[in-house]
KOLDO-983942 format. One line per 2 residues: for each residue x negated, y negated, z negated of C-alpha. Coordinates in Angstrom, 3 decimals. Each point is the difference from the previous one (the first is absolute). Example, Ala and Ser with C-alpha at 12.3 -4.5 7.8 and 13.67 -1.06 7.14 Angstrom:
2
-12.300:4.500:-7.800  -1.370:-3.440:0.660 .
***
This chain:
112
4.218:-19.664:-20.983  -2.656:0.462:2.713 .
-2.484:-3.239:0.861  -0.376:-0.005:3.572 .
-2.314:-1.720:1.869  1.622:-1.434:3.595 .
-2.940:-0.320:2.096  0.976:-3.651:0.812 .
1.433:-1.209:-2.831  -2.039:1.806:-3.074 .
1.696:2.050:-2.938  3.284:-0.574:-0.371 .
2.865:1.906:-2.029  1.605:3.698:1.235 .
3.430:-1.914:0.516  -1.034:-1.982:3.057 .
-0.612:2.712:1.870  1.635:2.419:1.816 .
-1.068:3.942:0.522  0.065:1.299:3.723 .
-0.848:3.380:-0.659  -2.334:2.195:0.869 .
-2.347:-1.644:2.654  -2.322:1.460:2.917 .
3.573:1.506:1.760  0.143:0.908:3.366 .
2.909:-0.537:2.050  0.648:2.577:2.333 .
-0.888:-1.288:3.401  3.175:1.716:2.217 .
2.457:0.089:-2.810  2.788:0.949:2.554 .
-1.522:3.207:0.352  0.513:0.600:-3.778 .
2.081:2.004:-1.897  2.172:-1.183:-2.621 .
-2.105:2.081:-2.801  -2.966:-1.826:1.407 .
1.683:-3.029:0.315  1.300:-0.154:-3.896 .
-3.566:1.476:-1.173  -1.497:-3.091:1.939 .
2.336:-2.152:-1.785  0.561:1.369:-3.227 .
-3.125:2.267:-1.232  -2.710:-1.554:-1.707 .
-2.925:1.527:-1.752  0.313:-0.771:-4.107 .
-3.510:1.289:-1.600  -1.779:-0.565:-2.893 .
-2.796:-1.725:0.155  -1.151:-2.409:2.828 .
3.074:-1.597:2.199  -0.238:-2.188:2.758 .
2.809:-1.952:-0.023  0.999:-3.433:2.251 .
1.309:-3.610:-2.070  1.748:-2.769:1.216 .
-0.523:-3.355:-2.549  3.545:-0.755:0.593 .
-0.155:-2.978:-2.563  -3.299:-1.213:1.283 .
-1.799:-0.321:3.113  2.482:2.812:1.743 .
-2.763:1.975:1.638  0.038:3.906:0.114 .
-3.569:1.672:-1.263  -0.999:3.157:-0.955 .
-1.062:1.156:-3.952  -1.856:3.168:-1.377 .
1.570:1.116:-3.063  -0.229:2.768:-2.455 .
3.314:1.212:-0.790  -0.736:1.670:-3.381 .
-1.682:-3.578:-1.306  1.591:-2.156:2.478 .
-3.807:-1.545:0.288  -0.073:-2.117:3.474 .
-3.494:1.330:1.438  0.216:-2.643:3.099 .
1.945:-1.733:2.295  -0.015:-0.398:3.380 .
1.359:-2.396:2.479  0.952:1.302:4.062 .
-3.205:-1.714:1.268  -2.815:1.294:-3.015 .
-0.753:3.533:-1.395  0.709:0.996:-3.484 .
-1.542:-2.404:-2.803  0.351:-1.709:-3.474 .
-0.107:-3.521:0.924  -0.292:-2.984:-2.668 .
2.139:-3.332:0.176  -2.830:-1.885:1.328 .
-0.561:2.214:3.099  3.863:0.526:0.483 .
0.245:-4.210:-0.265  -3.007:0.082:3.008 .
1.952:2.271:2.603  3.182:-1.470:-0.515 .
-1.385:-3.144:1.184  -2.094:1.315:2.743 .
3.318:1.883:1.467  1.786:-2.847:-0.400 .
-2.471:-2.157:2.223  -0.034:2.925:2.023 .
3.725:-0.597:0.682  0.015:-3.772:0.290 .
-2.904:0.555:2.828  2.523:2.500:1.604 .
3.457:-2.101:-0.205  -2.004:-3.102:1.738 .
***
């Protein structure tokens, strides 16, 4: 079973989380214009290497927040994580502990 490490809520088990995929996808911008063999490869085709993945998370049991993780595929090593608002990293507890709180003031200061 993989440890991962949520960015907010530190290194959990593989079984609260859910796989998303393949991340870094663009959606086509005029998809009306498409065709449905562009459509369904939009949809359907992903890339499956071996070696270094990025793929996207959701801690479905936890805090419910989407981020991103770099993984090798042959040793399913996690390299990094990263969340929609910070680049690639390997974050600790401590420092995952520290921006949960600061987002969540963040959005307190917003929702006055």
């Amino acid at each position: 079973m993989l440890l991962i490490e949520c960015p907010w809520c530190g290194p959990r088990a593989e079984t609260e989380f859910s796989c998303g995929g393949e991340a870094d996808i663009a959606r086509p911008l005029d998809t009306e214009k498409l065709t449905d063999r562009e459509w369904g490869d939009y949809l359907f085709m992903r890339k499956n290497p071996r070696g270094v993945h990025r793929e996207q998370w959701m801690h479905t049991q936890g805090c419910r927040r989407w981020f991103k993780a770099q993984r090798d595929t042959v040793s399913y090593e996690i390299q990094g994580y990263e969340t929609f608002e910070r680049p690639l990293l390997a974050m600790d507890s401590a420092e995952a502990n520290t921006q949960n709180k600061a987002q969540n003031t963040a959005q307190e200061g917003k929702a006055s």
